[in-house]
Structure formats: C-alpha cells, structure tokens
Biotite code that builds the C-alpha atoms (Angstrom):
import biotite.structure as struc

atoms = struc.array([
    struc.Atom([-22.157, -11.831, -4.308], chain_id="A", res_id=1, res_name="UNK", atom_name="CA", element="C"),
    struc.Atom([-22.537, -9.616, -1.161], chain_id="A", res_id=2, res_name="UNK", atom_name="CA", element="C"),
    struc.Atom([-25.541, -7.769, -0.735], chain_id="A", res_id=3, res_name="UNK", atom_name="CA", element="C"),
    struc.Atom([-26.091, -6.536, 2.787], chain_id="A", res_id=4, res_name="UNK", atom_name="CA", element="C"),
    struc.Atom([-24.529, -4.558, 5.531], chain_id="A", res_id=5, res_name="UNK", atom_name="CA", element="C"),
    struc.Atom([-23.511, -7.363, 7.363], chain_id="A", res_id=6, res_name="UNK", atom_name="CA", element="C"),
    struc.Atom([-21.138, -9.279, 4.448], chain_id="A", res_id=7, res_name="UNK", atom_name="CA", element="C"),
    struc.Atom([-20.047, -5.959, 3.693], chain_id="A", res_id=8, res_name="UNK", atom_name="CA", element="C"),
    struc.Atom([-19.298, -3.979, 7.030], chain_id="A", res_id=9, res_name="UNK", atom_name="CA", element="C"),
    struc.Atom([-15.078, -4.231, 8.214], chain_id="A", res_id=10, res_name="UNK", atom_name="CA", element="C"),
    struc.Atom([-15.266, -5.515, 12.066], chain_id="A", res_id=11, res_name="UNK", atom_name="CA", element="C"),
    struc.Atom([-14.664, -2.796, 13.987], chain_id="A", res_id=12, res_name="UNK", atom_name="CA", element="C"),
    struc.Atom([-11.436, -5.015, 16.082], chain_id="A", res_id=13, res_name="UNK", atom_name="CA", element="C"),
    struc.Atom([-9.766, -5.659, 12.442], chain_id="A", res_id=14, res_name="UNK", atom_name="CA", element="C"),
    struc.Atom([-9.010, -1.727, 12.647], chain_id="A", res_id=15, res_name="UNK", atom_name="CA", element="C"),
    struc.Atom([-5.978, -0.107, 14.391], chain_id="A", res_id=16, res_name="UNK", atom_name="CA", element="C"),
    struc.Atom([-7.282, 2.290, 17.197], chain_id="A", res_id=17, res_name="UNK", atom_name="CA", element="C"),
    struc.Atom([-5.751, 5.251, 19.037], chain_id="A", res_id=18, res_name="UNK", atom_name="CA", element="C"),
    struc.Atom([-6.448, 6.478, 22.290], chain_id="A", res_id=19, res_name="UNK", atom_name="CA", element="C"),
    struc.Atom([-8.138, 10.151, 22.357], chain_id="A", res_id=20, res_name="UNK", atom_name="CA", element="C"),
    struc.Atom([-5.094, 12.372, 23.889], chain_id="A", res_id=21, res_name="UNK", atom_name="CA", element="C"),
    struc.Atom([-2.984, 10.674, 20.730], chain_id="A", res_id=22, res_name="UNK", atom_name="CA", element="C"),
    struc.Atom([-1.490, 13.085, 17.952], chain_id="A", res_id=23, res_name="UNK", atom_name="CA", element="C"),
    struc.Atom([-2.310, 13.335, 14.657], chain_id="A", res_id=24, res_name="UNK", atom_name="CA", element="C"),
    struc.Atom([0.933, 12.095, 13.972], chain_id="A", res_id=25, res_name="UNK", atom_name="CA", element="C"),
    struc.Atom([0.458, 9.256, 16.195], chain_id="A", res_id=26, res_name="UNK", atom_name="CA", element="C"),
    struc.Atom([-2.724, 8.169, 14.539], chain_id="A", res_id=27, res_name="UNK", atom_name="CA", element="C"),
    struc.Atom([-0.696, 8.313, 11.139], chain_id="A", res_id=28, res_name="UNK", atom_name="CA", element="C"),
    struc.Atom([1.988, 6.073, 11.924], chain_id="A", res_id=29, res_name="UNK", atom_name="CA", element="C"),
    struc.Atom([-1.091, 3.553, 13.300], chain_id="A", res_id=30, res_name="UNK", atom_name="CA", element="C"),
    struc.Atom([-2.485, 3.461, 10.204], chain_id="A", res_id=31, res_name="UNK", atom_name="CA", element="C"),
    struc.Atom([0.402, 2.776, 8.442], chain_id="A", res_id=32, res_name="UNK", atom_name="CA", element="C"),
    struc.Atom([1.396, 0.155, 10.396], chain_id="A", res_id=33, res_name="UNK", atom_name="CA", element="C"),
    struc.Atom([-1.794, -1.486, 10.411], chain_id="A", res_id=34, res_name="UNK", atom_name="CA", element="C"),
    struc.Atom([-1.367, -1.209, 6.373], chain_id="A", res_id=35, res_name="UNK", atom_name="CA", element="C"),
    struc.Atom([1.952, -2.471, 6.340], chain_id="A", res_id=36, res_name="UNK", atom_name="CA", element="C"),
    struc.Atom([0.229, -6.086, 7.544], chain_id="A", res_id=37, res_name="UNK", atom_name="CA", element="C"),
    struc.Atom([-1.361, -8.266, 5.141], chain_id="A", res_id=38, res_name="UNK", atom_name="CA", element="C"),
    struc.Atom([-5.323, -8.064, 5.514], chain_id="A", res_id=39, res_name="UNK", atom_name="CA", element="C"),
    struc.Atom([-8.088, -8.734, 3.490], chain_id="A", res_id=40, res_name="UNK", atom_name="CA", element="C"),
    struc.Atom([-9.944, -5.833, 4.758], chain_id="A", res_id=41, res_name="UNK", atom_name="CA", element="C"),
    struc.Atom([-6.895, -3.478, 3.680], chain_id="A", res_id=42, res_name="UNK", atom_name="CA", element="C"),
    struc.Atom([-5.782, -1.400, 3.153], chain_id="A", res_id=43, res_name="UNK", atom_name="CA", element="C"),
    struc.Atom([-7.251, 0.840, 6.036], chain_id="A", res_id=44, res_name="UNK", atom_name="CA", element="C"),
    struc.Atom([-7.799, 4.719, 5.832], chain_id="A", res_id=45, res_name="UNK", atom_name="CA", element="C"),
    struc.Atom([-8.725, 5.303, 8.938], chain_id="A", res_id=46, res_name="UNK", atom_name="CA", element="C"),
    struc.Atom([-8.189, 4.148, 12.866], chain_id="A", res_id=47, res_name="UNK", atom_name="CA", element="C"),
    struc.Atom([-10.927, 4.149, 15.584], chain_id="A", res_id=48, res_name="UNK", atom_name="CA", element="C"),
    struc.Atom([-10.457, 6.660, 18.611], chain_id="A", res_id=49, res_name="UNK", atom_name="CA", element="C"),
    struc.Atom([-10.541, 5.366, 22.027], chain_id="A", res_id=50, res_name="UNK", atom_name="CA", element="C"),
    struc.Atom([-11.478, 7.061, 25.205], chain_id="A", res_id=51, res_name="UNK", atom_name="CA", element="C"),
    struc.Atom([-9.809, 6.670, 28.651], chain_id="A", res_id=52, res_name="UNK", atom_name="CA", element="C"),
    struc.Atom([-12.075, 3.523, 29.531], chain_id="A", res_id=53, res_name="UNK", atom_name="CA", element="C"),
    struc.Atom([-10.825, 1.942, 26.196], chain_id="A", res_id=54, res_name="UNK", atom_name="CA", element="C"),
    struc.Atom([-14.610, 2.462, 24.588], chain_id="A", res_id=55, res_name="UNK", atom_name="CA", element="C"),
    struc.Atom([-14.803, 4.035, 20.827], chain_id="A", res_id=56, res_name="UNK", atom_name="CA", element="C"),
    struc.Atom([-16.035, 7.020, 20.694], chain_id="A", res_id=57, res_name="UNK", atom_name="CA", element="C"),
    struc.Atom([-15.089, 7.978, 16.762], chain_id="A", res_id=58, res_name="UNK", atom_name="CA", element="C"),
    struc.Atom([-12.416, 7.609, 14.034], chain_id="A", res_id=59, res_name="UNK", atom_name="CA", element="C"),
    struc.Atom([-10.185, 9.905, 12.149], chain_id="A", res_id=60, res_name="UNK", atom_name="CA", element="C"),
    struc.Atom([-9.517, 9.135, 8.357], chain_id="A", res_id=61, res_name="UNK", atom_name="CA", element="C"),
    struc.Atom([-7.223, 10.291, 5.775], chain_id="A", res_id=62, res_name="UNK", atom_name="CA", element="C"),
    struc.Atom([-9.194, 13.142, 4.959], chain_id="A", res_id=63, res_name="UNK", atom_name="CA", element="C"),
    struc.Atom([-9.636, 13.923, 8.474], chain_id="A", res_id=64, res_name="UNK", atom_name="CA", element="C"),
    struc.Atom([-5.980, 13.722, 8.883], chain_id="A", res_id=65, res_name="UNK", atom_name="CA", element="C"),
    struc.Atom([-5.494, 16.628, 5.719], chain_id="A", res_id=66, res_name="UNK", atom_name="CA", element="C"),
    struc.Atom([-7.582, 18.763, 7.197], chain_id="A", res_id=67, res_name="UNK", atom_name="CA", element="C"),
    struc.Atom([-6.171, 18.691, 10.189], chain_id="A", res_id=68, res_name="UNK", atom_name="CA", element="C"),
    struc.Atom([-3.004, 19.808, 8.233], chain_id="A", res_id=69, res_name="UNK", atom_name="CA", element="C"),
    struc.Atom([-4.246, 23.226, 8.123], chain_id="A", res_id=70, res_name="UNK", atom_name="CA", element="C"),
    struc.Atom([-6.505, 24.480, 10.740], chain_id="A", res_id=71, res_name="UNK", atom_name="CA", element="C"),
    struc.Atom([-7.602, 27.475, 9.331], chain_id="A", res_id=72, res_name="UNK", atom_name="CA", element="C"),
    struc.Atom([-9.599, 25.571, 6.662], chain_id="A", res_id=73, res_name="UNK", atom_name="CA", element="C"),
    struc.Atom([-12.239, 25.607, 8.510], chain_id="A", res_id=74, res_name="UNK", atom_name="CA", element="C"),
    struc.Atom([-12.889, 29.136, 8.164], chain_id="A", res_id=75, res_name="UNK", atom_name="CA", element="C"),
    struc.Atom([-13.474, 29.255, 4.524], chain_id="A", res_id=76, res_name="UNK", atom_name="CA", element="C"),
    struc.Atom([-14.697, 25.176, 4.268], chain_id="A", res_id=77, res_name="UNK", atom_name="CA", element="C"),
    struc.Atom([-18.268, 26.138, 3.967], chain_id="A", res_id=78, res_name="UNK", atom_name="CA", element="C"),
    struc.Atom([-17.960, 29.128, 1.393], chain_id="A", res_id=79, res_name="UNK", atom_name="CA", element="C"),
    struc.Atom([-16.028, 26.548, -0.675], chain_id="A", res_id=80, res_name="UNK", atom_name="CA", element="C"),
    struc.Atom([-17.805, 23.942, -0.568], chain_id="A", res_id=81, res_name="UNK", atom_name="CA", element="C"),
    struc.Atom([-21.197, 26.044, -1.327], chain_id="A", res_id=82, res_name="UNK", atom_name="CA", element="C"),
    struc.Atom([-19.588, 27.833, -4.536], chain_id="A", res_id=83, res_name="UNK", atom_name="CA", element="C"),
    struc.Atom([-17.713, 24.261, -5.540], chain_id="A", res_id=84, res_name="UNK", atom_name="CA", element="C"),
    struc.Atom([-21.518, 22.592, -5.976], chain_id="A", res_id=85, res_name="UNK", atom_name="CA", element="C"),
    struc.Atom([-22.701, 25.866, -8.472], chain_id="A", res_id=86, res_name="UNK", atom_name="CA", element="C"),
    struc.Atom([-19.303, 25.065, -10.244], chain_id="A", res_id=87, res_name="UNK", atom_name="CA", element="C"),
    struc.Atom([-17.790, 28.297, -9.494], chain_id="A", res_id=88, res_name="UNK", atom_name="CA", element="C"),
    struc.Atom([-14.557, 29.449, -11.475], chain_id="A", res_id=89, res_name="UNK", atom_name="CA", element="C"),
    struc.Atom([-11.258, 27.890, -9.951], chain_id="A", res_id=90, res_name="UNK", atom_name="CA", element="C"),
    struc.Atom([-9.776, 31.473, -9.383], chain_id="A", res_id=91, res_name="UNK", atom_name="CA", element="C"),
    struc.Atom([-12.616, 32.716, -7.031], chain_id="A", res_id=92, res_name="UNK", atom_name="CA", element="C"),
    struc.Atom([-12.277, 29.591, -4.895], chain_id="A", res_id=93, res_name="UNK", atom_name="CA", element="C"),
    struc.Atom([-8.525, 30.239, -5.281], chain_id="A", res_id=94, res_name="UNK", atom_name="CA", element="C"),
    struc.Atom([-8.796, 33.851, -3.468], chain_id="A", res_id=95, res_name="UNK", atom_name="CA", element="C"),
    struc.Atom([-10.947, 32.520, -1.243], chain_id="A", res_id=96, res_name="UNK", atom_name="CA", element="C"),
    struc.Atom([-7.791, 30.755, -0.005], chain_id="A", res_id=97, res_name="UNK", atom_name="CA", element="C"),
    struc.Atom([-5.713, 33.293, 0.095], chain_id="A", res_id=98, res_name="UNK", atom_name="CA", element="C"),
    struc.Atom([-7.933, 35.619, 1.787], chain_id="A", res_id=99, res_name="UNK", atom_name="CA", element="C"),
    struc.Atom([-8.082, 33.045, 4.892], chain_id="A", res_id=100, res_name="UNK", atom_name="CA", element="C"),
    struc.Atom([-4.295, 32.677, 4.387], chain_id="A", res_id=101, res_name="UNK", atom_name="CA", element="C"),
    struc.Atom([-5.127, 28.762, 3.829], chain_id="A", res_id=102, res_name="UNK", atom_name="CA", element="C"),
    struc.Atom([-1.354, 27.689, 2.526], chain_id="A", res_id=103, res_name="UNK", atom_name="CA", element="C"),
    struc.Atom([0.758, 30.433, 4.935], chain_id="A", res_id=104, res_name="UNK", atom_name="CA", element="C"),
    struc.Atom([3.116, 27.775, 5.889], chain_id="A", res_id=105, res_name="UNK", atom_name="CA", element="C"),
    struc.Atom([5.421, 24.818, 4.425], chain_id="A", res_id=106, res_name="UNK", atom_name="CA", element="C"),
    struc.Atom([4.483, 21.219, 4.785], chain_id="A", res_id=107, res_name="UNK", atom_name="CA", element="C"),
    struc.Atom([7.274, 20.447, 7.376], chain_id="A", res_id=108, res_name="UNK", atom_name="CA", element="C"),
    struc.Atom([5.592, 23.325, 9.593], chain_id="A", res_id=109, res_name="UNK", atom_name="CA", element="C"),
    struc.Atom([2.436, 21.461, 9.057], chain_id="A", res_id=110, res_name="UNK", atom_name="CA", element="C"),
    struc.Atom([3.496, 18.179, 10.146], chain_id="A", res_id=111, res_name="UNK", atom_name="CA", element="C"),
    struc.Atom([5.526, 19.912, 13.247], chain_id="A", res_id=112, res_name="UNK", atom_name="CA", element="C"),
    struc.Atom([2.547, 21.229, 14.461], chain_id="A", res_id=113, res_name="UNK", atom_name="CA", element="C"),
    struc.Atom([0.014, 17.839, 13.868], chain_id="A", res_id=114, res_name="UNK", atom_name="CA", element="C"),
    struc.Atom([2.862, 16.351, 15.770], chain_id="A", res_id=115, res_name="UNK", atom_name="CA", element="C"),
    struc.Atom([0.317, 18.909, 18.687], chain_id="A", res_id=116, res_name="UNK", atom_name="CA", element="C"),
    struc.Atom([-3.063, 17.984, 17.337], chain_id="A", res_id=117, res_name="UNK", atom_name="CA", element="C"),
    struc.Atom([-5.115, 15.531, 19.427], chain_id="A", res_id=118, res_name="UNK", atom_name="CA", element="C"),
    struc.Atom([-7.336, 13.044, 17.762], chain_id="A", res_id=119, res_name="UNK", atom_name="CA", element="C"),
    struc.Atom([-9.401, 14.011, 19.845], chain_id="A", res_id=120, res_name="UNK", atom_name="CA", element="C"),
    struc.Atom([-9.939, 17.316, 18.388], chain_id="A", res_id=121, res_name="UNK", atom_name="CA", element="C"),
    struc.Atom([-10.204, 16.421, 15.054], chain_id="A", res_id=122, res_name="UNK", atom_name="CA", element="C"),
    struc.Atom([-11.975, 13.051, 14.765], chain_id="A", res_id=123, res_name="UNK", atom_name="CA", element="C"),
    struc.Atom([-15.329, 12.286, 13.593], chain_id="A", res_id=124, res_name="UNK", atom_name="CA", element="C"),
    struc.Atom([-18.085, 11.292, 16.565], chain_id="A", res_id=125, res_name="UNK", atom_name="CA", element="C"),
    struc.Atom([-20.016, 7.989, 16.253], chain_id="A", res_id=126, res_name="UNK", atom_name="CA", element="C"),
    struc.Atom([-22.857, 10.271, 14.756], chain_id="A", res_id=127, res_name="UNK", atom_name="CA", element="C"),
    struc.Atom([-22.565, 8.649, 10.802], chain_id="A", res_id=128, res_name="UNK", atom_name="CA", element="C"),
    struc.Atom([-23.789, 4.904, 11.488], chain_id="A", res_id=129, res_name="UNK", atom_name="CA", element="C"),
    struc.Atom([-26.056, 2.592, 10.159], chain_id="A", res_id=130, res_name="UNK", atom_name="CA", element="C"),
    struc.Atom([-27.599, -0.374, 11.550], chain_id="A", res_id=131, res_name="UNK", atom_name="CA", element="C"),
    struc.Atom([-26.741, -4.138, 10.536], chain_id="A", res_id=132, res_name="UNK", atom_name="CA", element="C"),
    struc.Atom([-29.927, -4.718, 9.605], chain_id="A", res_id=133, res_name="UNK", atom_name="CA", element="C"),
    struc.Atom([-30.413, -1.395, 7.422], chain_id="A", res_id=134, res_name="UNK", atom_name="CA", element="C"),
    struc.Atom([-30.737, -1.747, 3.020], chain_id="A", res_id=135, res_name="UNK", atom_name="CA", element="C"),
    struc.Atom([-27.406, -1.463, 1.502], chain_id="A", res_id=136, res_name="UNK", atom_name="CA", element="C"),
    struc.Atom([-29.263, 1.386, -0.484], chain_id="A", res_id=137, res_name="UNK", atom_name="CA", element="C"),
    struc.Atom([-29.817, 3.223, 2.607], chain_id="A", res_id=138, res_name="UNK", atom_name="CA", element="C"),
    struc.Atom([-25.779, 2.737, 3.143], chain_id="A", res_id=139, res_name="UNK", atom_name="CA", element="C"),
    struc.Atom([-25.693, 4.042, -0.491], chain_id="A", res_id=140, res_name="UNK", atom_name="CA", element="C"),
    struc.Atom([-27.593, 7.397, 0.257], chain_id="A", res_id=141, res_name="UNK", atom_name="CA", element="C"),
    struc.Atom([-25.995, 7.928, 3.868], chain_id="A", res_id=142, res_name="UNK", atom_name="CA", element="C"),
    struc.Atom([-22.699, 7.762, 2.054], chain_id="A", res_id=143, res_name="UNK", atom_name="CA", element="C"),
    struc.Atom([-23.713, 10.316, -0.165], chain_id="A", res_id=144, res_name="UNK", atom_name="CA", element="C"),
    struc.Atom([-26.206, 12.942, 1.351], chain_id="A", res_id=145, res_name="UNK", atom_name="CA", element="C"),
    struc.Atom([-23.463, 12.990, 4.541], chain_id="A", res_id=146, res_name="UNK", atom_name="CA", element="C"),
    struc.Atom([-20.418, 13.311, 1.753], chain_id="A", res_id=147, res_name="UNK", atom_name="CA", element="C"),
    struc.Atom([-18.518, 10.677, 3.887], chain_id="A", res_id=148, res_name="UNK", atom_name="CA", element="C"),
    struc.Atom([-16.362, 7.283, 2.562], chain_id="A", res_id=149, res_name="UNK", atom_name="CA", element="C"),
    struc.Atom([-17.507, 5.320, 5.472], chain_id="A", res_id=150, res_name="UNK", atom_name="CA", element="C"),
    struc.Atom([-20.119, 4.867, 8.257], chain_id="A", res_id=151, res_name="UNK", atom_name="CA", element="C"),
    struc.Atom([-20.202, 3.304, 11.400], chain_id="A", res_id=152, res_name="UNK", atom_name="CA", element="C"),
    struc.Atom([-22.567, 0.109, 11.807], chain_id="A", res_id=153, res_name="UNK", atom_name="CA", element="C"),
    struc.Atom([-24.384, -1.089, 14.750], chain_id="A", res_id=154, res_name="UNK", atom_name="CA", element="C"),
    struc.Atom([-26.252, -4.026, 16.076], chain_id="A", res_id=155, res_name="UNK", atom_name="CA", element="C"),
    struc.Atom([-28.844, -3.606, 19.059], chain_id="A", res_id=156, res_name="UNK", atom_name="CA", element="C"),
    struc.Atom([-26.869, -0.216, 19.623], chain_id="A", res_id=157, res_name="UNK", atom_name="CA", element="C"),
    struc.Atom([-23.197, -2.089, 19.829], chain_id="A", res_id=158, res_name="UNK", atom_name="CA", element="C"),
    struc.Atom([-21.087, -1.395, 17.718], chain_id="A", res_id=159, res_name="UNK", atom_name="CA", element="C"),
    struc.Atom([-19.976, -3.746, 15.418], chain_id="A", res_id=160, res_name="UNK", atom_name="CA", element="C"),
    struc.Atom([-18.106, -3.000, 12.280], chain_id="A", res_id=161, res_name="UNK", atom_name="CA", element="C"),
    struc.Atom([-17.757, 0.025, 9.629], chain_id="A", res_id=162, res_name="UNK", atom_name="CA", element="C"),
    struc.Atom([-19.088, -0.324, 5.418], chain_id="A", res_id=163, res_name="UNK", atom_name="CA", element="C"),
    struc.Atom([-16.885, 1.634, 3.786], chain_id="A", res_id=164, res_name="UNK", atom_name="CA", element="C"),
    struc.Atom([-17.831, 3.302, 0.225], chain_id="A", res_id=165, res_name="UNK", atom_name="CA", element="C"),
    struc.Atom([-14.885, 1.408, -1.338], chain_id="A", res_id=166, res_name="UNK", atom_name="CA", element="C"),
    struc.Atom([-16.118, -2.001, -0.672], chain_id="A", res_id=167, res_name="UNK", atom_name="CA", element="C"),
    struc.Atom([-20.031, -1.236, -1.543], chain_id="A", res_id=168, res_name="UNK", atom_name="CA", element="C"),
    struc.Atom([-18.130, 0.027, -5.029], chain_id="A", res_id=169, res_name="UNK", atom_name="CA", element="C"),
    struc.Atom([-16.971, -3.431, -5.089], chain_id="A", res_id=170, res_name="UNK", atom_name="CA", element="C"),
    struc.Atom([-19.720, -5.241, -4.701], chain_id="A", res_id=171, res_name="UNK", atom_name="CA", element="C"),
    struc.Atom([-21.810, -3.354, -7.178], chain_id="A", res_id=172, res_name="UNK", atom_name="CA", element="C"),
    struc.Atom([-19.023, -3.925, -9.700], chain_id="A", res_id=173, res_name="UNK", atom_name="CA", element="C"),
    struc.Atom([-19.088, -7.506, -8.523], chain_id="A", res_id=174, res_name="UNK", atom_name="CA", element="C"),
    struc.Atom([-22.771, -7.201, -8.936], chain_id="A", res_id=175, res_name="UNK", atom_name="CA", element="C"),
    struc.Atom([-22.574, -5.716, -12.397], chain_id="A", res_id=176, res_name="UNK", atom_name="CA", element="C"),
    struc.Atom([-20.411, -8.435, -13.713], chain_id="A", res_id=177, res_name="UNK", atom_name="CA", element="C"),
    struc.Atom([-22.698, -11.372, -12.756], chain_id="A", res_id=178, res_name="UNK", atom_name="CA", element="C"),
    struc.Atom([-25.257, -9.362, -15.031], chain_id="A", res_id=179, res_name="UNK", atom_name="CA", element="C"),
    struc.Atom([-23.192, -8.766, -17.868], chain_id="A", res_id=180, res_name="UNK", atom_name="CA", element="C"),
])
C-alpha cells in the first residue's frame, strides 16, 4: 500500500507541458493527446506551463480550462462561492449569474475566443506545493483548505512531481480494503 508523497506524487516529465504564450485551445488538444497514450499515471487533467527558458512556472487543469470559458466569472466567483458554503437557494445564485451576464454567449463563441486566451493568463502559479518529505495528511488538508485536485511537490526546492486528490482517494480506498 502507498503511504507517502513520494509513491504517490505523478513525475512532473510524465505530464504534457505547454509553453506560456500557448492558447487555451492549444493546451486542450495537449492534454488530450497526452490521454490518448496509454499511461499508468492517466488519465491526465492537466498540463504544466513552460516559460521561454523551458522552466515550469504553473499548470492549467480542466477546471482551469472552464473557467477560462467565460471570463466574466470572475466577477461574481467570490459572491458565489461565499453564498454556495451557507447553502443558499439555487435561484439567488442563479440571478447572480444573470446579473454579471455569466452565459451571454453560445459555446462555439466560447471556444472561438479560448482559441485567444494564453495559458499564461489563466494558469495556476507554482504557489500550491508540498514537499516530498511532507505527511500525506498534510497533502490531505492542503487539498482541501486550498479547494484544489492537485498540488505541486518539491524536493530541496526542485520540483519533482504533482499528488493529485484522485490518487490519495485511491490509496485510502486501497488502504481501507487491507482493513476490512
């Protein structure tokens, strides 16, 4: 059974990358190429963002990606999210969107204009890491308290790899299962 960072954590070379003036759109197609080879790592859900001197300076997921979908988000993301966590009524977080005008155009207007976005813009920084050496519960709470599927994981400051929330999931079931 795996039980630390290290026989958890991706390598960060097994994931596709993009350079930092990509698209969105370019970034998408990376992914899904890197998905359509067989892996045991896979399948990927994000690709790691490269500057112009080829280091890694973040990633952009499939979240990431959606978002980008519709820029104005952002404007009404944290009044959401705060009246989501009191479990608000649907229909208030519904106007909400409409005020900001969150769905004004059609999803092929969407993906014409991510075909514009730079990764760049929209990627997330090295900021959400862990090091090799951390608790897998620290992973754990990082995931959670930072709401993110993933985090980046270092080793004397390199780094190294990424633990995603889908394969510590797998290793408590794993865990759970040599209990039972």
């Amino acid at each position: 059974m795996k039980t630390t960072i290290r026989e958890l954590m991706i390598p960060i070379d097994s994931y596709a990358s993009v350079n930092e003036d990509a698209t969105l759109l370019d970034s998408v197609r990376a992914l899904e190429l890197s998905n359509s080879k067989p892996s045991e790592n896979g399948p990927f859900r994000a690709v790691i963002v490269r500057d112009k001197n080829n280091e890694i300076i973040g990633k952009i997921g499939q979240i990431g990606m959606l978002k980008a979908f519709e820029p104005k988000y952002e404007l009404a993301e944290e009044e959401i999210a705060r009246l989501a966590t009191i479990d608000f009524d649907h229909l208030i977080i519904q106007s909400i969107m409409q005020k900001h005008k969150l769905w004004d155009e059609g999803f092929k207007e969407s993906l014409e204009r991510a075909g514009k976005i730079r990764v760049k813009d929209v990627m997330n920084s090295l900021s959400d890491s862990i090091n090799i050496n951390a608790k897998l519960v620290e992973a754990i709470h990082k995931l959670i308290s930072l709401n993110v599927l993933a985090l980046f994981v270092k080793e004397k400051g390199n780094l190294v790899g990424i633990i995603r929330l889908f394969d510590i999931y797998d290793a408590m079931v794993a865990g759970t299962n040599e209990i039972i």
